[in-house]
C-alpha positions as CSV (number, residue, x, y, z in Angstrom):
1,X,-12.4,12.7,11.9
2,X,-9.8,12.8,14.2
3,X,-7.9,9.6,15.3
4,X,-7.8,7.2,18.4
5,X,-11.3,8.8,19.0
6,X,-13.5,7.0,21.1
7,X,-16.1,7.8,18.9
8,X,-14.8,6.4,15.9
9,X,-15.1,3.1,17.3
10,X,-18.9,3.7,18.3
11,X,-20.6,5.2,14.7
12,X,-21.8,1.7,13.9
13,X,-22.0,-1.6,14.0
14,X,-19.5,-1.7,10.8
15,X,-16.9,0.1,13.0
16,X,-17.8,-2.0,16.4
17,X,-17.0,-4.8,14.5
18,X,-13.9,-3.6,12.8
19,X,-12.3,-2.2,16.0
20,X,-13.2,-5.8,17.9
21,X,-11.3,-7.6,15.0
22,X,-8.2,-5.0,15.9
23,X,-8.6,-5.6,19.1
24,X,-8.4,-9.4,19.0
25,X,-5.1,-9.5,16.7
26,X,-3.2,-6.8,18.9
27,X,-4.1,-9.6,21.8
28,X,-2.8,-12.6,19.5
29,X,0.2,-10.7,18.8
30,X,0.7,-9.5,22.3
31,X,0.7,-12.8,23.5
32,X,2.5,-14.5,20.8
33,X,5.6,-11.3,21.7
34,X,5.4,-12.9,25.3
35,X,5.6,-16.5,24.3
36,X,8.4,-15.4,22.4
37,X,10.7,-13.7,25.1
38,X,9.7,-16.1,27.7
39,X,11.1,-19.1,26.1
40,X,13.9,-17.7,24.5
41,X,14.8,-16.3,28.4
42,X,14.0,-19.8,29.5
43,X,16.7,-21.0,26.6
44,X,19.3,-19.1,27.4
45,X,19.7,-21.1,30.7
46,X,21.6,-23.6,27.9
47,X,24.2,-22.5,26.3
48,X,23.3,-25.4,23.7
49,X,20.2,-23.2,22.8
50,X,21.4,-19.8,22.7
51,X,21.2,-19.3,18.8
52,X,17.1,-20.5,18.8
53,X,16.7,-18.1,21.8
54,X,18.3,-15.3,20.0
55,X,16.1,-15.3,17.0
56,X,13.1,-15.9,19.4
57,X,13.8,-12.5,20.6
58,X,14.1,-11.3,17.6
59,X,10.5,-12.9,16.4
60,X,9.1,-11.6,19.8
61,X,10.5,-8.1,18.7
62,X,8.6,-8.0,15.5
63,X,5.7,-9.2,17.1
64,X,6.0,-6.3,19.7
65,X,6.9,-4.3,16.4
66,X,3.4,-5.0,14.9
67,X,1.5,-3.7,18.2
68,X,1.3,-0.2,17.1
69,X,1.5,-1.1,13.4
70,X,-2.2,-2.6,14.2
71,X,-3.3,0.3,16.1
72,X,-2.4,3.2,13.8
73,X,-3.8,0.8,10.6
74,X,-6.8,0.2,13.0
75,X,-7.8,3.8,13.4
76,X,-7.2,5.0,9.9
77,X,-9.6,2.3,8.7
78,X,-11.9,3.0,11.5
79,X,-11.1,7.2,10.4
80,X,-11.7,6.1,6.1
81,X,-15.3,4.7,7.2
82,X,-16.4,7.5,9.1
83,X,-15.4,9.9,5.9
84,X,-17.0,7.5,3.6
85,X,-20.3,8.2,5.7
86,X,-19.6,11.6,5.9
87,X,-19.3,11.9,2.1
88,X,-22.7,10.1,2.3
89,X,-24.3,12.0,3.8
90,X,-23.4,15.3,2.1
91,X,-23.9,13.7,-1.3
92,X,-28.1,13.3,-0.1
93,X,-28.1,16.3,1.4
């Protein structure tokens, strides 16, 4: 099984579900990253704030960190349930 396949996405309704799920937190996080750097741009306009922008940067930074963390931990789930089939079905064969 080969990964970011569309087809690994479409075996069942197992792996429609799981790749939804995915799908869902990689939005969260996407928008929580752009929460992030937009208010800590809008902070900077105060040099009172500068230290609370700074780390939200560097939350909005993890959060863009964890974007393709989700998508590689995505497919290799989505990758271990189609072998787990596969074994399946060579074990009743």
């Amino acid at each position: 099984m080969t990964l970011f396949s569309h087809q690994n996405r479409e075996r069942s309704e197992a792996t429609r579900r799981t790749y939804a799920a995915f799908e869902l937190a990689h939005t969260i996080v996407d928008f929580l990253a752009a929460i992030c750097f937009l208010i800590g741009s809008i902070l900077f306009f105060w040099s009172a704030y500068e230290t609370p922008a700074i780390w939200l940067f560097v939350i909005g930074s993890f959060f863009f960190a964890m974007k393709p963390t989700l998508r590689l931990v995505r497919e290799l789930r989505l990758a271990a349930m189609g072998d787990a089939e596969d074994l399946a079905k060579r074990y009743r064969e």
